[in-house]
N, C-alpha and C positions, 0 to 999 in steps of 0.2 A: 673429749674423751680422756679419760684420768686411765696411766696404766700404773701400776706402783708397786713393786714385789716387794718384800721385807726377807731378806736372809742376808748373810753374812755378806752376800754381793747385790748390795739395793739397785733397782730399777725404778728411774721416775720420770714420767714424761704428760703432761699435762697440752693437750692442743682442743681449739673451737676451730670447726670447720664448717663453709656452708656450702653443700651439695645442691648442685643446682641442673639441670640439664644443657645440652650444649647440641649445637647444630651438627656438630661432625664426631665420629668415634673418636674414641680415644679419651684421654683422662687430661684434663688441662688442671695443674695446678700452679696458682700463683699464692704469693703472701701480700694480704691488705697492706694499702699505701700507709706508713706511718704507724706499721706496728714494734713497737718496742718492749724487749726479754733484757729484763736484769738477769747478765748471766757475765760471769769472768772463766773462760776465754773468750768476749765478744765472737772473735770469728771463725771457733765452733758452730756457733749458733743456723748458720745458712746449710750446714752436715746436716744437723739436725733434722732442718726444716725440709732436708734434699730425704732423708730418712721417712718420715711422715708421709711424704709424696710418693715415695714408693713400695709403703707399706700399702698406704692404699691403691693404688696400681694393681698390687700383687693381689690383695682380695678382690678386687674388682673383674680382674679378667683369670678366676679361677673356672673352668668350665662348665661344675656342677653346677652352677647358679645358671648356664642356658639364657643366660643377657651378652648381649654387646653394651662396654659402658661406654656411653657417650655422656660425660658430665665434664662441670669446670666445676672444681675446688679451689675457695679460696677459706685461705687460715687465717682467722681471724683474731684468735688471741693463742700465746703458748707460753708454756710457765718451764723452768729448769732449776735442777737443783745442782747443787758444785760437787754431792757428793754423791748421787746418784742417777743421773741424767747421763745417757748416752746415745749413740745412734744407733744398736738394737734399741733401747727403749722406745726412739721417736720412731721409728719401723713399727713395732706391736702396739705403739698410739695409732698411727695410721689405720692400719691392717685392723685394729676394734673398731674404728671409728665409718669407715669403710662397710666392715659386719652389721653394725647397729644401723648405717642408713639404708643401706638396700633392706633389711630387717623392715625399716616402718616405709620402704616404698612398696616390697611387697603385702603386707598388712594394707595400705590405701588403695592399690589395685583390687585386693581381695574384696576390698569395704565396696569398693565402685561395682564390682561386679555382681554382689548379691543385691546391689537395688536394682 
C-alpha cells in the first residue's frame, strides 16, 4: 500500500503486507525475516513498522465492519523516504492497507455466496 501526500508537509509511506488468517483473535503482526529499508535513521525504521501495525489494528477492529479480526500480518517489503516518511504516514499505510484487504475478503465472500 503506497500512501504519499504532496503539500508543503509531504507524507510517504510505502509497505507489502500478507493478510493471512489466524487461529486466535486478534491482529498478530510481525516483519519477514530478513527484510531490509534503506532508510538513515536506521532506528527509526522499527517506529515505523510499529506504526503500520497499528494502523492496521485500528482499521481492523473498527465496529462498523461487524468482524472480529483474527489475522497474522506479516510485512513483507517497506520503502521510506528522508524527507517524507513518518509514523503518521506508516499509521495511514497501515490503516489503507488494512481497508483494501477486508475490501477484497469481503468481495470473495460475496463471490462465494452467490454460487
Amino acid at each position: 500500500m503506497l500512501h504519499q501526500k504532496q503539500n508543503c508537509a509531504p507524507q510517504f509511506a510505502l509497505i507489502v503486507v500478507d493478510f493471512e488468517p489466524a487461529e486466535t483473535e486478534g491482529v498478530a503482526f510481525e516483519v519477514a525475516e530478513g527484510l531490509t529499508v534503506e532508510y538513515e535513521p536506521a532506528d527509526e525504521l522499527p517506529h515505523f513498522f510499529a506504526a503500520a501495525a497499528a494502523g492496521i489494528e485500528e482499521h481492523l477492529s473498527l465496529p462498523e465492519h461487524g468482524v472480529v479480526a483474527a489475522a497474522r500480518v506479516v510485512l513483507r517489503q517497506a520503502r521510506a523516504d528522508t524527507f517524507g516518511s513518518s509514523r503518521p504516514a506508516f499509521r495511514i499505510a497501515g490503516y489503507l492497507a488494512a481497508r483494501a484487504a477486508l475490501a477484497r475478503t469481503v468481495r470473495a465472500e460475496s463471490c462465494e455466496t452467490q454460487l
